[in-house]
C-alpha positions as CSV (number, residue, x, y, z in Angstrom):
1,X,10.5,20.3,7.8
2,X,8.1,17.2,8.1
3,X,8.9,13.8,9.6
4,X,6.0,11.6,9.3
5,X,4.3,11.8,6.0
6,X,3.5,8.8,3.8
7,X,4.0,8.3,-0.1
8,X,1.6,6.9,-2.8
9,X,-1.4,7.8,-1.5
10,X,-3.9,6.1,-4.2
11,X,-2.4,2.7,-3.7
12,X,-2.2,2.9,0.2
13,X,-5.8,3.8,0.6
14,X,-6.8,1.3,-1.8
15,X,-4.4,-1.4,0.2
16,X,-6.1,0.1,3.3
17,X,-9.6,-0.1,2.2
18,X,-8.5,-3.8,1.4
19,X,-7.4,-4.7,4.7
20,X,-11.0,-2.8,6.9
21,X,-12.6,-5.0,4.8
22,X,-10.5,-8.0,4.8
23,X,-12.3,-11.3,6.5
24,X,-9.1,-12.5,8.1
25,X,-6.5,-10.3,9.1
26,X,-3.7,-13.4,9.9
27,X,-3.8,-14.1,6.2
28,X,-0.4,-14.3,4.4
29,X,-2.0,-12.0,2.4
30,X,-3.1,-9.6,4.1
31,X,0.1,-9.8,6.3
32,X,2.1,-9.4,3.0
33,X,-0.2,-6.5,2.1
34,X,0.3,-4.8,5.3
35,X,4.1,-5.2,5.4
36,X,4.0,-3.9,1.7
37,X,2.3,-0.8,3.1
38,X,4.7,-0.5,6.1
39,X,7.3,-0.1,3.6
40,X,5.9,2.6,1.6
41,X,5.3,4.5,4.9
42,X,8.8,4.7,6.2
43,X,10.1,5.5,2.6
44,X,7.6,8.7,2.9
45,X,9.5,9.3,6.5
46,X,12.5,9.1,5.3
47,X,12.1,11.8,2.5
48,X,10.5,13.9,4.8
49,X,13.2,13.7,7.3
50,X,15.6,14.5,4.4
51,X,13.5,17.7,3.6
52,X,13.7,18.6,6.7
53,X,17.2,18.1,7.1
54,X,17.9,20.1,4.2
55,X,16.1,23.5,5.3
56,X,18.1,22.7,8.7
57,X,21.4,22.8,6.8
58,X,20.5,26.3,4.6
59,X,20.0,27.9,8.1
60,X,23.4,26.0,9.2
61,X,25.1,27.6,5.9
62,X,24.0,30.7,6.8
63,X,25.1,30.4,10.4
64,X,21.8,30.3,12.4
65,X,22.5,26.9,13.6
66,X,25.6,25.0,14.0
67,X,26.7,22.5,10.9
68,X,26.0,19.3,13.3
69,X,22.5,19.9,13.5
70,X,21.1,19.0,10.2
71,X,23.1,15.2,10.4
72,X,21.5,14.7,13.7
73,X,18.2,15.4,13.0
74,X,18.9,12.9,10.2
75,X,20.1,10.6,11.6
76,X,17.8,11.2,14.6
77,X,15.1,10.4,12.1
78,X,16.7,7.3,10.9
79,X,17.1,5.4,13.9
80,X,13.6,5.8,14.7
81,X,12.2,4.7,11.1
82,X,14.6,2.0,11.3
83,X,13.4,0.9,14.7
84,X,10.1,0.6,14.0
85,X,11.1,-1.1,10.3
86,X,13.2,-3.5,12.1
87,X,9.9,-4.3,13.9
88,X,7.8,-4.2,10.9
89,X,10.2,-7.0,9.0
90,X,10.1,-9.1,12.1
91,X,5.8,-9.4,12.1
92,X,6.2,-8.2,15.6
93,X,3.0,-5.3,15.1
94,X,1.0,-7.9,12.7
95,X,0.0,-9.5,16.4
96,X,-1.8,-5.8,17.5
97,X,-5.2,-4.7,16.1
98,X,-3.4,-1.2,15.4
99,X,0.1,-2.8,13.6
100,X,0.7,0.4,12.7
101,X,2.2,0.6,16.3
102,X,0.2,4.4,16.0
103,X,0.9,5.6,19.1
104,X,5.0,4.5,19.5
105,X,5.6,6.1,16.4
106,X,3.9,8.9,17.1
107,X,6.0,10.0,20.5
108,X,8.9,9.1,18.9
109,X,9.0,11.5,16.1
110,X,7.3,14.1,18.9
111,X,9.9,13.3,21.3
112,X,12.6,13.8,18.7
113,X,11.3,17.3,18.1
114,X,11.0,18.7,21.2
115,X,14.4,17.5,21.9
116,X,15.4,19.6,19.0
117,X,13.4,22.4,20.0
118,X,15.2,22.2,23.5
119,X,18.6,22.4,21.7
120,X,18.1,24.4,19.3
121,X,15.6,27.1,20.0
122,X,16.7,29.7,17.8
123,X,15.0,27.7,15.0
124,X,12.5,26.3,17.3
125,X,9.2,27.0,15.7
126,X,10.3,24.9,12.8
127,X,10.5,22.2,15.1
128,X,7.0,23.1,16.2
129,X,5.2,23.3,13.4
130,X,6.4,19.6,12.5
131,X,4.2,18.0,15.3
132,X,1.1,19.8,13.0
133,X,2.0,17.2,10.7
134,X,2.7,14.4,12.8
135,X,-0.8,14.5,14.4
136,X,-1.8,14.9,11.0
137,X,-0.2,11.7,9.7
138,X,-1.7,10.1,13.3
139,X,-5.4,10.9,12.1
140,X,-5.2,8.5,9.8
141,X,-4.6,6.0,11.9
142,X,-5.5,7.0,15.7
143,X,-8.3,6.0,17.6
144,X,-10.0,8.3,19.7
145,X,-8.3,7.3,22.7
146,X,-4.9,6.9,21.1
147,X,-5.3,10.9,20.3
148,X,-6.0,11.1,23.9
149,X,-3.3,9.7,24.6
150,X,-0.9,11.1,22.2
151,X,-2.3,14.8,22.6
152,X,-1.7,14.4,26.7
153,X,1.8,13.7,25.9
154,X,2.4,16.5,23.1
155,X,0.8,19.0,25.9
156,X,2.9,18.1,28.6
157,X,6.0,18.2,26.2
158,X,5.0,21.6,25.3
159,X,4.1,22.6,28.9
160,X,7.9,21.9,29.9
161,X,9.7,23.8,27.2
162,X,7.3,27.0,27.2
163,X,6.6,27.0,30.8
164,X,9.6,25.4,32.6
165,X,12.4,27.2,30.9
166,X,13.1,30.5,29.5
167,X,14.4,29.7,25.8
168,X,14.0,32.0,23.2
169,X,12.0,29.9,20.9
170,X,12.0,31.8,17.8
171,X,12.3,31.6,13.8
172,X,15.7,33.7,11.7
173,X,14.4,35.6,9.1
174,X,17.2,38.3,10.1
175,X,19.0,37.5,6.6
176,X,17.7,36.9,2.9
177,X,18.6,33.0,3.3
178,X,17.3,32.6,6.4
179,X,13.8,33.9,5.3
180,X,14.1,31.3,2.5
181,X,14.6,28.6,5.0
182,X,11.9,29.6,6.8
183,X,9.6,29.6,4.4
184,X,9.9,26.4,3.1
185,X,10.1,25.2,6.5
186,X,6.3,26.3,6.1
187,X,5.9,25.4,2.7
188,X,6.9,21.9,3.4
189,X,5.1,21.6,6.4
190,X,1.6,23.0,4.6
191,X,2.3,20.8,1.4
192,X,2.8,17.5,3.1
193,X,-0.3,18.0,5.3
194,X,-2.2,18.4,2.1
195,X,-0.7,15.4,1.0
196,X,-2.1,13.7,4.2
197,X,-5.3,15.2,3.4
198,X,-5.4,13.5,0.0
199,X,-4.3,10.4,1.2
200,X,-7.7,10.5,3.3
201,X,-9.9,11.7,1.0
202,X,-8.4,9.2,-1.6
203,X,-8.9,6.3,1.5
204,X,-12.5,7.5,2.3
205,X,-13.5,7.3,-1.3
206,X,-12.2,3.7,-1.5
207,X,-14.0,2.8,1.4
208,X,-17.4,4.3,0.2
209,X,-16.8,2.5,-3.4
210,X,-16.0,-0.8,-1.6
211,X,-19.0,-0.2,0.8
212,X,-21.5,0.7,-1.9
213,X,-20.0,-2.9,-3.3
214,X,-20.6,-5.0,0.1
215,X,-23.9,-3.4,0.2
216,X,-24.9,-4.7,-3.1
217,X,-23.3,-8.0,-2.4
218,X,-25.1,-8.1,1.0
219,X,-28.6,-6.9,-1.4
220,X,-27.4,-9.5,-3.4
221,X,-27.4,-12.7,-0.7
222,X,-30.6,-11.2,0.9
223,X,-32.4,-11.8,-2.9
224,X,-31.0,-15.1,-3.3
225,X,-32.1,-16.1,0.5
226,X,-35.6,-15.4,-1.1
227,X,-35.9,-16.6,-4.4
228,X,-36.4,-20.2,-5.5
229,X,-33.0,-21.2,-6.8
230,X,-34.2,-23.5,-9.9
231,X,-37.0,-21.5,-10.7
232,X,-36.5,-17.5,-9.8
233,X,-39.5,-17.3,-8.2
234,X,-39.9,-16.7,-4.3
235,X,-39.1,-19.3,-2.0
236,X,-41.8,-20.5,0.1
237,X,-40.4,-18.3,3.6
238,X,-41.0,-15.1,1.3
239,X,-44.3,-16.0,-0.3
240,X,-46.0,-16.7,3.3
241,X,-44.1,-13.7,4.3
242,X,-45.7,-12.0,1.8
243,X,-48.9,-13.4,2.0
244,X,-49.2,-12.2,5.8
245,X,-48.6,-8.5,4.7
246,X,-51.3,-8.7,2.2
247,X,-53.9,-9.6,4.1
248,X,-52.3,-7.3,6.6
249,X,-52.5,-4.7,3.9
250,X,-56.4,-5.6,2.2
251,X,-57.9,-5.0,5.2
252,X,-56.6,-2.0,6.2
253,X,-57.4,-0.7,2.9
254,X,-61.0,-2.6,2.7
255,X,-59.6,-4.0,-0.9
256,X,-60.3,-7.3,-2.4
257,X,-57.2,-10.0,-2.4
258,X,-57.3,-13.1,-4.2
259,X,-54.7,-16.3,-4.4
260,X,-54.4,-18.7,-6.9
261,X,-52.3,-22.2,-5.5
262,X,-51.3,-23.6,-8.9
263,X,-50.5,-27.2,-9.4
264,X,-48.6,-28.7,-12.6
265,X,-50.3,-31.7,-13.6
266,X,-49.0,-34.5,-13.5
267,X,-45.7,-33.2,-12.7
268,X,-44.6,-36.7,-11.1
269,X,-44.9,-38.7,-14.8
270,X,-43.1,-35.8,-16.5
271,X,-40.0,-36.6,-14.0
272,X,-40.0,-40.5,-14.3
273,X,-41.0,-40.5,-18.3
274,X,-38.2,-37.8,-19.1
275,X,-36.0,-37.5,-16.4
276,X,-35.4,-35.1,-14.0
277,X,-32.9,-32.4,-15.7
278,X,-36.2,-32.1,-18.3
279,X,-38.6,-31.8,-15.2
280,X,-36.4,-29.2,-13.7
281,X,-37.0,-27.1,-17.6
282,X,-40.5,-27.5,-17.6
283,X,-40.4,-25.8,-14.1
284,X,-38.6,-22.6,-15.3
285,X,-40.0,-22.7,-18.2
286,X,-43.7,-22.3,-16.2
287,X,-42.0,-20.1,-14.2
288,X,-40.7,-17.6,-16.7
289,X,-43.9,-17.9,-18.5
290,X,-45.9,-16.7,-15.5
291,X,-43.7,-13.8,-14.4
292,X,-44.3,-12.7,-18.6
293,X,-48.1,-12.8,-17.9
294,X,-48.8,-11.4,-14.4
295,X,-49.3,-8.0,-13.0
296,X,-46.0,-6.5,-11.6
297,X,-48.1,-6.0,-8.6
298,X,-48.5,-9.4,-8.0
299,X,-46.3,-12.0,-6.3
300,X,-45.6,-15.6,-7.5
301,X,-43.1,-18.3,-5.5
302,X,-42.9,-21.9,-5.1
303,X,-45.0,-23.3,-2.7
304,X,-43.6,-26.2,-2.8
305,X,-42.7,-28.9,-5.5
306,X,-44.7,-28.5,-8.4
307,X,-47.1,-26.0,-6.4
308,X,-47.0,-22.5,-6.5
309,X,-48.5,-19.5,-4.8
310,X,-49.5,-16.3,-6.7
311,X,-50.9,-14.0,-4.5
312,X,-53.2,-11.3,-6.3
313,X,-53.5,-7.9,-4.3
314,X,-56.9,-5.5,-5.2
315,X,-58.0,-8.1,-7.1
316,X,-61.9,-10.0,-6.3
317,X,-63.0,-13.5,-7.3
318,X,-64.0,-12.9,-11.0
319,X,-61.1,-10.7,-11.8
320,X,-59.2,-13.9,-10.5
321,X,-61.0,-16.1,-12.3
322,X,-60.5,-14.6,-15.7
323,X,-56.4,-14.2,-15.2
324,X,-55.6,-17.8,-14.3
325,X,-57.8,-19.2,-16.7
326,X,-56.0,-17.0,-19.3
327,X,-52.3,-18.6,-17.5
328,X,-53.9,-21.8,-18.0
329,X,-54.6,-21.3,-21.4
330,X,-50.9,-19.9,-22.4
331,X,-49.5,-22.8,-20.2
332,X,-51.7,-25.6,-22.5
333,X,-50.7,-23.9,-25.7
334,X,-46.8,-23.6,-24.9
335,X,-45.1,-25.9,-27.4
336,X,-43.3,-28.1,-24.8
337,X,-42.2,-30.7,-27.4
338,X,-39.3,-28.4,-27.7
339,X,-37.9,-30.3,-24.9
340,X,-39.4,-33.7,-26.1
341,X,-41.3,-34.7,-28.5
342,X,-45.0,-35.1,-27.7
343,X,-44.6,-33.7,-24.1
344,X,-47.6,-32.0,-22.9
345,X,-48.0,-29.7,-19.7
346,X,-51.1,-28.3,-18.2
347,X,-52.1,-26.9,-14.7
348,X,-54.6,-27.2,-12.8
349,X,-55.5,-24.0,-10.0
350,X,-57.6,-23.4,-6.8
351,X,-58.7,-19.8,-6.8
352,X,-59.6,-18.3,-3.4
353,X,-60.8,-14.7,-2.2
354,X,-60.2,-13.1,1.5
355,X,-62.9,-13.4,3.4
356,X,-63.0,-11.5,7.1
357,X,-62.9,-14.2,9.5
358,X,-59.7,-15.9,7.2
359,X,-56.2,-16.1,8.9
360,X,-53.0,-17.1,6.6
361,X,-53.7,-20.7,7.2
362,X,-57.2,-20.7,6.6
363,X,-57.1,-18.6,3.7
364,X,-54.4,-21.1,1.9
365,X,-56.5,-23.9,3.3
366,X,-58.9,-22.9,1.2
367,X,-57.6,-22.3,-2.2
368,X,-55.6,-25.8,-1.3
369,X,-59.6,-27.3,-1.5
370,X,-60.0,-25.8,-4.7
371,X,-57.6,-27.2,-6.0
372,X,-58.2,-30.5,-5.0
373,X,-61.2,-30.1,-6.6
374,X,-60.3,-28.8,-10.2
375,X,-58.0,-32.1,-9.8
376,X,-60.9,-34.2,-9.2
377,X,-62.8,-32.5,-11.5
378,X,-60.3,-34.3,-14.6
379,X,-57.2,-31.6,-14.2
380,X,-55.8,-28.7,-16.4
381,X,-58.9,-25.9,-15.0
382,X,-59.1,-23.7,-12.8
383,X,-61.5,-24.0,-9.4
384,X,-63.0,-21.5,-6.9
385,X,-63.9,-21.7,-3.5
């Protein structure tokens, strides 16, 4: 006995998981998807209402009930699914949040039972134990105050047959057939609830697969709203942003912090002599060659142009020193006629410490002086200050 079950629970989920996460829900897609799932749900209901009408006709074969009842429960079943597909095929739910029309379908197949339980008590717990698996099927789709709702109207249906009238509400198992009925009036019952219980765990999976994927998306946007996009380096947002948090960070540990502000000489005659597309090589090419020769501690972004920050945590003046005259060095010796012939690409580098009284702006103020002076100073060196 079951009336509200849904088939092909891997695909449904996924279809659901599809739609919680679609971006617009008025899509002919998603529309097309959702009708497509309608579908499969009232195929489910209708071989549940055929299950049920089949344990229904053993106990009429055996004489517990009378041989009408198992057609009308059928067909009792059937107008309601095709109500509700009539509806379906029309779009008329696609303009509700819940399309589903939860709540409608739920009272309708719990209305249909008690009905039957009103008629035909003698088999009435059957009838009962259906609305387990109606509220079951609901779960999947209820709010908390469509079960509200749905729940208040179950009680007060129950409230009238058990407390307003005196019938015998009972369950045959006086014969050998009509303990066979009754079991798989159970049986079904129990099965197809599992089969809800799939369905959800199937759907929950989905969601957490597709969630784990919008969360690396999401992980994915937030890297490229900080990176440099020609060069892979941090955009100048990040590096200040980082900046702050290591002076933040030096202090409170009493640790030395240096930053280099690196300049590619010449940068502007590279562009008009070779173009721009070979201008924007050189620039990942320094790029990739100073990620291959720093610290993984450290933290290099584009300042701006052809300038670039490398900030240089626990690090003091001569340990500073030493490292960006050994980038300099690997920058020189690069073979950069690769990308034309005679091409030649050096940089010149203002190398600062922290001092107490420095802020952000002062402290890049300063290693901007320096290298103004290793430029005046004839270019592809490193200054301090």
């Amino acid at each position: 006995m079951s009336t509200a079950a849904t088939s092909l629970p891997d695909r449904n989920a996924a279809e659901a998981a599809e739609l919680a996460l679609a971006s617009d829900a008025s899509s002919p897609e998603v529309r097309a998807r959702r009708m497509r799932q309608r579908r499969q749900m009232y195929v489910g209901q209708v071989m549940s209402y055929s299950l049920g009408a089949s344990v229904l006709l053993l106990y009429a074969y055996d004489g517990a009930v009378s041989m009408a009842v198992p057609s009308l429960f059928w067909f009792g079943g059937l107008m309601i699914i095709g109500t509700f597909s009539v509806l379906s095929e029309s779009g008329f739910g696609d303009q509700f949040e819940d399309h589903y029309l939860t709540v409608f379908q739920i009272t309708a197949h719990m209305a249909l039972q008690l009905v039957f339980l009103l008629a035909v008590p003698a088999v009435g717990v059957a009838f009962i134990s259906v609305l387990f698996l109606i509220f079951a099927f609901g779960t999947l789709r209820m709010t908390s105050a469509q079960a509200m709702i749905t729940w208040s109207l179950a009680t007060a249906g129950l409230a009238f047959v058990f407390l307003a009238s005196d019938l015998p509400i009972g369950l045959p198992v006086a014969t050998r057939l009509e303990r066979t009925a009754s079991m798989l009036c159970f049986v079904l019952v129990i099965g197809q609830c599992a089969f809800l219980g799939l369905f959800g765990s199937t759907l929950r999976k989905i969601l957490y697969r597709r969630s784990i994927e919008l969360k690396a998306a999401y992980q994915r946007i937030e890297e490229l709203a900080e990176l440099d996009e020609l060069t892979g380096s941090y955009n100048r947002r990040c590096i200040m942003r980082l900046l702050d948090t290591e002076i933040e960070r030096s202090r409170q540990a009493s640790m030395p912090c240096a930053i280099a502000l690196i300049d590619l000489d010449w940068f502007k005659r590279i562009n008009d002599a070779y173009g721009h597309p070979i201008g924007d090589e050189v620039l990942r090419t320094f790029a990739i060659t100073i990620f291959a020769n720093i610290r993984p501690t450290d933290c290099f972004g584009r300042y701006g142009g052809e300038e670039f920050l490398l900030l240089l945590p626990d690090t003091d003046g001569e340990a500073a020193w030493r490292m960006l005259e050994r980038l300099r060095g690997i920058v020189a010796d690069l073979d950069w006629s690769a990308f034309s012939p005679g091409m030649r690409v050096t940089i010149s580098a203002g190398v600062v410490t922290l001092r107490d009284i420095d802020t952000a702006d002062t402290f890049l103020a300063r290693a901007d002086s320096a290298l103004y002076s290793a430029k005046a100073h004839g270019r592809n060196r490193i200054a301090t200050g």
